[in-house]
C-alpha positions in Angstrom: 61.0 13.7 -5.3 61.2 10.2 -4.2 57.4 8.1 -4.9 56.6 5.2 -2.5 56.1 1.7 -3.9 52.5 1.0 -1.5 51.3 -2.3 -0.6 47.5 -2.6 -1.7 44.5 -3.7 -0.6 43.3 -6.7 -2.4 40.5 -7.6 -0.9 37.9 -6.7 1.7 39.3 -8.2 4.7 43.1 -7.8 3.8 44.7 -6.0 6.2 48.5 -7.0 5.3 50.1 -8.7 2.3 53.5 -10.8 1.3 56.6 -9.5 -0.7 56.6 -12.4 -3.5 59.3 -11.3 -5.7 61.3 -8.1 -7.0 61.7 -7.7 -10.6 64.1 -4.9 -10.3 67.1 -4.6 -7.8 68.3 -1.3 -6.3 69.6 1.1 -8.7 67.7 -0.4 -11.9 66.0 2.0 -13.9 62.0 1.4 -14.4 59.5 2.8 -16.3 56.0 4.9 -15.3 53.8 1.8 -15.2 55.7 -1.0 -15.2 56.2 -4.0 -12.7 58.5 -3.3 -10.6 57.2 -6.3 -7.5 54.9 -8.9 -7.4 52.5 -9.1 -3.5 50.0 -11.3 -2.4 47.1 -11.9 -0.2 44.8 -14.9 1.0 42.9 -14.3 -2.3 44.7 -13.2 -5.1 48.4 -12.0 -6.4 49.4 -8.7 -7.9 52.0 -6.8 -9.6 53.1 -2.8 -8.2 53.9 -0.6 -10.7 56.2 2.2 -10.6 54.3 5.8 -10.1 57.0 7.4 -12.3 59.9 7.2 -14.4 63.2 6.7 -12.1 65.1 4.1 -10.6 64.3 2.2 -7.4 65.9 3.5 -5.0 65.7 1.1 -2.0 63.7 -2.0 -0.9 62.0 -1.4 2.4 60.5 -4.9 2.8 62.3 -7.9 0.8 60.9 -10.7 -0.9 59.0 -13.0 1.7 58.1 -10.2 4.0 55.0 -8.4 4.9 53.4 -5.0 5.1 50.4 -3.4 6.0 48.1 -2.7 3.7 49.3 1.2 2.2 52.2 1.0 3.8 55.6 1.3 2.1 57.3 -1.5 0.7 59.8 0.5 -1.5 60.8 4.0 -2.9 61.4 5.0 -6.5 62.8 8.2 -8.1 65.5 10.2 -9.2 69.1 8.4 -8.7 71.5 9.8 -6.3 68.0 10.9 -3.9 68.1 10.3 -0.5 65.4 8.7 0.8 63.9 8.5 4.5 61.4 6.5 5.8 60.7 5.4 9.5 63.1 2.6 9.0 66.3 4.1 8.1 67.5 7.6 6.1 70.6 7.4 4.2 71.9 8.5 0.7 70.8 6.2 -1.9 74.3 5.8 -3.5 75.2 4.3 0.1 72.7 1.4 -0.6 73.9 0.3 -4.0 77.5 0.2 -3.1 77.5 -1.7 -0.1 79.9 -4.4 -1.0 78.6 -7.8 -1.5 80.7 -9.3 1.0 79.0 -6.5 3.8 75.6 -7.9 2.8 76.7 -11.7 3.2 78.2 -10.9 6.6 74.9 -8.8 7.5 72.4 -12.0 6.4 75.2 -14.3 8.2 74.3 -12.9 11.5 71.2 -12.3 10.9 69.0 -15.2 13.8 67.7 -18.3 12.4 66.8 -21.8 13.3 68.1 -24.6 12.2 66.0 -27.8 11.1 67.1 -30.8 12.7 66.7 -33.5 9.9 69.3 -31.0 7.8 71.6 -28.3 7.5 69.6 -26.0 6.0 68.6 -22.6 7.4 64.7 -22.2 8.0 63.9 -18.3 7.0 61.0 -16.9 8.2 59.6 -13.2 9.0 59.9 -11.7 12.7 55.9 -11.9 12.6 56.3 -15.9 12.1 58.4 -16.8 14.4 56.7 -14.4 16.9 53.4 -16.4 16.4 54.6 -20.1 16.0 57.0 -19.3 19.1 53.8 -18.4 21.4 51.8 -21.6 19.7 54.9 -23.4 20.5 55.1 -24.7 16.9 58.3 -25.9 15.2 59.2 -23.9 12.2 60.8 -26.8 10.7 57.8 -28.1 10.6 55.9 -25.3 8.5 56.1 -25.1 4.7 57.0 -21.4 3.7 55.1 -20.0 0.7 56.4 -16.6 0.9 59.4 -15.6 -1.4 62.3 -18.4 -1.3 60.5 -20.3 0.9 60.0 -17.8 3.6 57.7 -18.9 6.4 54.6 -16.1 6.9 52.2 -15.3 9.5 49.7 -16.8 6.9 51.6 -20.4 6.7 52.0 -20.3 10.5 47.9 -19.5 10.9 47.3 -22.4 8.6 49.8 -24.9 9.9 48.0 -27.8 11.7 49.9 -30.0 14.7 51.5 -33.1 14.3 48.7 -34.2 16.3 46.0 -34.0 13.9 48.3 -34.1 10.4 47.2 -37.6 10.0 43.3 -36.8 10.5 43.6 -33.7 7.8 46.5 -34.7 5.8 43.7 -35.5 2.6 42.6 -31.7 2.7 46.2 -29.9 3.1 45.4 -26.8 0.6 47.8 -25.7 -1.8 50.5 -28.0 -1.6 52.7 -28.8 -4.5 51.0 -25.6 -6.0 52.7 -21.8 -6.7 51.6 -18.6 -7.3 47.7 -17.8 -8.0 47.1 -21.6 -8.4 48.1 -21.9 -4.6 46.2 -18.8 -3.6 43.0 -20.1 -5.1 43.5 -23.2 -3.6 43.6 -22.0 -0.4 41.0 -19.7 -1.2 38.6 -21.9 -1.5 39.3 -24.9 0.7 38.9 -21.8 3.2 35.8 -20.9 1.8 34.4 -24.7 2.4 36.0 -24.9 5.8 34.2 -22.0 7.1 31.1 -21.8 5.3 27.8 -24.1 5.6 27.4 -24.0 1.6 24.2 -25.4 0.0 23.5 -25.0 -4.0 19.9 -25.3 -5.3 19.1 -25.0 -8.4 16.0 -23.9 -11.3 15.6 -22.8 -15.0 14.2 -19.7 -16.3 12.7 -19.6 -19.6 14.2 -16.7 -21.8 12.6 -17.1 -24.6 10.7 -13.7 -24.0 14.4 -12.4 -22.7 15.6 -13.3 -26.3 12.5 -11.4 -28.1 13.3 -9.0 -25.9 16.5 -8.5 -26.7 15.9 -8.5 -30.6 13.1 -6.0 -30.2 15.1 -3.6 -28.8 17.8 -3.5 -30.8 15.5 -3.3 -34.4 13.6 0.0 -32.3 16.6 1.6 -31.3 19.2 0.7 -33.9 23.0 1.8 -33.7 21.6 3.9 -30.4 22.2 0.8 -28.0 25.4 -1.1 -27.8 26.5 -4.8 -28.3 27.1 -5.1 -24.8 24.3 -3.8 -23.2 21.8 -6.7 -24.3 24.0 -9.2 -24.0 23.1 -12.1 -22.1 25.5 -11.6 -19.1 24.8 -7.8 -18.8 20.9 -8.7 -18.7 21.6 -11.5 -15.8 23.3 -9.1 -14.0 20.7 -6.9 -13.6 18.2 -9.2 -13.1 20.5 -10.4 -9.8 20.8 -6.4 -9.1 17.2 -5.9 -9.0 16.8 -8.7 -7.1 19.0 -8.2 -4.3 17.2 -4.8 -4.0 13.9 -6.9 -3.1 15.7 -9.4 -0.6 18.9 -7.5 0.5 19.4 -10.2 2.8 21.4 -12.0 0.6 23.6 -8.8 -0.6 25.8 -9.3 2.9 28.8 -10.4 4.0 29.6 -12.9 6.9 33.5 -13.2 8.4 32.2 -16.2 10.9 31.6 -13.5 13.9 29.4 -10.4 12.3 26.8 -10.3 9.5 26.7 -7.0 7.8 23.9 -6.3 5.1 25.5 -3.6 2.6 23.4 -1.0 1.1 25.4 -0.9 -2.0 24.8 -3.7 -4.7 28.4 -4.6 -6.1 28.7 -7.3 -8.6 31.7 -9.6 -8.9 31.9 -11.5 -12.5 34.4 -14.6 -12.4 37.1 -14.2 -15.3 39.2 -17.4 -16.3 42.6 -15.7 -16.6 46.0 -17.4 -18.3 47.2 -18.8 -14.7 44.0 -18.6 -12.6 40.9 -17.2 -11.8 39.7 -13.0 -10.4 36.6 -12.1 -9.9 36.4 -8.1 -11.4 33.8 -5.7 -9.4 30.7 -3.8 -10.9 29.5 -1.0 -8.2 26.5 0.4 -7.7 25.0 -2.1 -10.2 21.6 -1.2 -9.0 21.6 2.2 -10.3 23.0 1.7 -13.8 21.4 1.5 -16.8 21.6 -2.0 -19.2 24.2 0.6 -21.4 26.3 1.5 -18.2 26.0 -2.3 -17.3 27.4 -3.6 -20.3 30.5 -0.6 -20.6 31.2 -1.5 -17.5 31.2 -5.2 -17.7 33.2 -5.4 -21.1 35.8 -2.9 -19.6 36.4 -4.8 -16.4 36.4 -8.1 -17.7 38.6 -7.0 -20.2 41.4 -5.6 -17.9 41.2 -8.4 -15.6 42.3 -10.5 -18.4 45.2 -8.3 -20.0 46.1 -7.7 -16.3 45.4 -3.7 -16.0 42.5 -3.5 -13.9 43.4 -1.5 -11.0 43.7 -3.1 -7.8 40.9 -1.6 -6.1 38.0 -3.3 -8.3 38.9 -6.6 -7.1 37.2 -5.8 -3.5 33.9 -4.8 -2.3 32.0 -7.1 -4.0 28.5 -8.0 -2.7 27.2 -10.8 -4.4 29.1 -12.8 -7.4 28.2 -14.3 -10.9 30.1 -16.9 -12.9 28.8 -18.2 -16.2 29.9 -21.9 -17.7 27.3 -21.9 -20.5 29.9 -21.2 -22.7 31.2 -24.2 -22.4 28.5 -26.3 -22.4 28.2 -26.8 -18.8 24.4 -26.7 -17.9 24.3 -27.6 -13.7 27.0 -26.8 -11.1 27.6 -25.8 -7.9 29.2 -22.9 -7.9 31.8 -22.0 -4.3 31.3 -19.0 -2.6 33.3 -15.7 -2.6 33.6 -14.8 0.9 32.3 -13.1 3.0 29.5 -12.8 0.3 26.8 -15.2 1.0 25.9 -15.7 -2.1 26.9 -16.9 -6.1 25.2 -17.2 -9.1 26.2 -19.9 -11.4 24.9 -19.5 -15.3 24.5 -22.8 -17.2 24.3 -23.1 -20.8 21.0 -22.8 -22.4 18.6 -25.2 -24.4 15.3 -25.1 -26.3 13.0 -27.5 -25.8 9.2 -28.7 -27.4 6.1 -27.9 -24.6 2.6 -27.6 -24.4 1.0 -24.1 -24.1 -1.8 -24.0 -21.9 -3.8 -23.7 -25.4 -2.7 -27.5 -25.9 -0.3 -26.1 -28.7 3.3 -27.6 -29.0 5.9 -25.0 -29.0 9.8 -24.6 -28.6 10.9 -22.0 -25.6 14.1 -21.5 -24.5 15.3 -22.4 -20.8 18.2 -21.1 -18.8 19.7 -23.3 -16.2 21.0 -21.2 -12.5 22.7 -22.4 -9.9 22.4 -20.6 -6.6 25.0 -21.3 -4.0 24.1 -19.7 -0.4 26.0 -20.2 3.4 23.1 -22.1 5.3 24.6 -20.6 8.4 22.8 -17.0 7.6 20.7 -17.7 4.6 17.2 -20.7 5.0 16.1 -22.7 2.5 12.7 -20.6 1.5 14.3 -17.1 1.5 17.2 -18.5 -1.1 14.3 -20.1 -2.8 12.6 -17.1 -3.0 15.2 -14.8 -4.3 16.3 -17.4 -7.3 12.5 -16.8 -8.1 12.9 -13.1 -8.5 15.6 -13.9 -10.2 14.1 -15.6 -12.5 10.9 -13.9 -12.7 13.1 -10.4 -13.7 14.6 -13.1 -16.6 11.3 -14.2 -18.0 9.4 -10.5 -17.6 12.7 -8.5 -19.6 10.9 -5.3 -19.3 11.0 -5.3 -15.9 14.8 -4.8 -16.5 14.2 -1.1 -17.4 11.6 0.5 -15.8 
């Protein structure tokens, strides 16, 4: 029986996505697991793989079209199937033999608009030119970043006037970019536009962190993992802990409501080959270091070889990127919306002080950088909950009671 190729949801407030391109054609065989077409959404893109071994059998939405999120996009199964959907029901064999020159004669009839400084046809979806015909916008004048070009209702959203081209011409987003590059780039010139973002900034001192950590592992031995008293996994449930104490920075804000979530979920940004995701921890606040740490090293992990399933990319409630690594020690991290909030990990240093005994001695400090929306979020209370922060960093017990 014939499987459904589903558009999914990326991200919290997708609702719809883009057909970027089809690696197969109609009547290719694919494999159980493999690519068979590449989506995206405002924040990242993704690859749908085939539920079963088959061949696709049709292409409900084509490249540079759009779909609702779980709805179908395409069908693959046995060959010769028939497959129905509320679009069409005809025998598969009728798709792949429809003569070349049928489908030219279809797409030659099929409406466009011309653009008046050439001869080119401007290609758009039905959603597009629905849009930019009641905004009274020119489509000629819109840069498609859908498949081939294809205008969306995304590029038509984000088009500004001839008006006021001039004013925001230096802040275009995306342009001269493709793929995840141009997603993140819109991304986060989207995040700046619509958020009132403010980055403060402290160090903890982790020296007792670091005893801490070499303590534990001497008691319990081979019993305790790597990963759970590594340096990230610890961080992140220091943040989990203290979001519990001030859960009003584990929210989400879309510009018109403000919802505190009861679950903690913890996005980790992961430098990828051609970009950057941001993997979800759930439920962070009721995990132990050990379940922490398996969790982090698997997600991280996937996110980079690109098998992490799609639906631990969303939900997120607060995020965490590290640049220590790399020697970075301040920065201001950008926001993940709708979370209010992101944690950025510096590298750490040692450095000589004086004990209140009047003794000289070396501690180690770790620099954070705490990025908040000003809009929802004062001063004092992001103040307050980098403290606790900090305070859960520099008393590493408090970690597991």
């Amino acid at each position: 029986m014939a499987e459904e190729l589903i558009m999914p949801t990326l991200g919290l407030t997708m609702t719809e996505g883009t057909v970027d391109q089809w690696y197969k054609q109609v009547g290719d065989k694919v494999a159980k697991g493999e690519a068979v077409v590449s989506i995206s959404s405002e924040k990242l893109t993704h690859d749908v793989e085939s539920p079963i071994n088959g061949v696709l059998l049709k292409i409900s939405v084509e490249a540079g079209g759009e779909a609702a999120c779980k709805a179908p996009i395409g069908y693959v199964g046995e060959a010769g199937e028939i497959v129905s959907d509320t679009n069409s029901s005809q025998p598969v064999a009728e798709v792949v033999s429809t003569p070349a020159s049928t489908v030219a004669e279809k797409k030659e009839k099929a409406p466009v608009i011309p653009n008046e400084n050439s001869n080119n046809r401007i290609f758009a979806t039905p959603l597009a030119r629905k849009i930019a015909k009641e905004k009274g916008y020119d489509l000629a004048d819109i840069v498609g970043t859908g498949g081939n070009g294809r205008i969306t209702r995304l590029d038509v959203n984000r088009f500004v006037p001839a008006a006021v081209k001039e004013i925001t011409a230096a802040v275009s987003s995306g342009d001269g970019l493709t793929g995840m590059r141009k997603v993140i780039a819109q991304r986060m010139h989207q995040s700046l536009q619509q958020t009132a973002q403010l980055t403060i900034q402290r160090k903890a001192d982790i020296t007792d962190l670091l005893l801490f950590k070499k303590e534990l592992k001497e008691k319990a031995g081979d019993s305790v993992k790597r990963q759970a008293l590594s340096i990230n996994t610890l961080i992140i449930k220091a943040a989990a802990l203290a979001l519990v104490d001030h859960p009003e920075m584990n929210a989400w804000y879309d510009g018109k409501e403000l919802t505190v979530v009861d679950k903690v979920n913890i996005g980790v940004a992961v430098s990828v080959d051609d970009g950057l995701v941001v993997p979800v921890l759930n439920d962070v606040h009721y995990k132990s270091l050990t379940q922490i740490g398996n969790d982090f090293s698997d997600v991280t992990a996937k996110a980079v070889d690109g098998t992490l399933p799609s639906d631990l990319y969303t939900g997120s409630t607060f995020t965490i990127t590290n640049l220590g690594n790399l020697g970075v020690e301040y920065f201001t991290p950008i926001l993940n919306t709708p979370e209010i909030g992101i944690l950025g990990i510096g590298s750490s240093n040692n450095k000589l002080t004086m004990t209140n005994d009047g003794e000289l001695t070396e501690i180690t400090e770790l620099p954070l950088s705490l990025t908040f929306d000003h809009q929802v979020i004062d001063g004092t209370p992001a103040a307050e909950f980098l403290a606790n922060i900090v305070y859960y960093l520099e008393n590493p017990y408090a970690l597991i009671v």
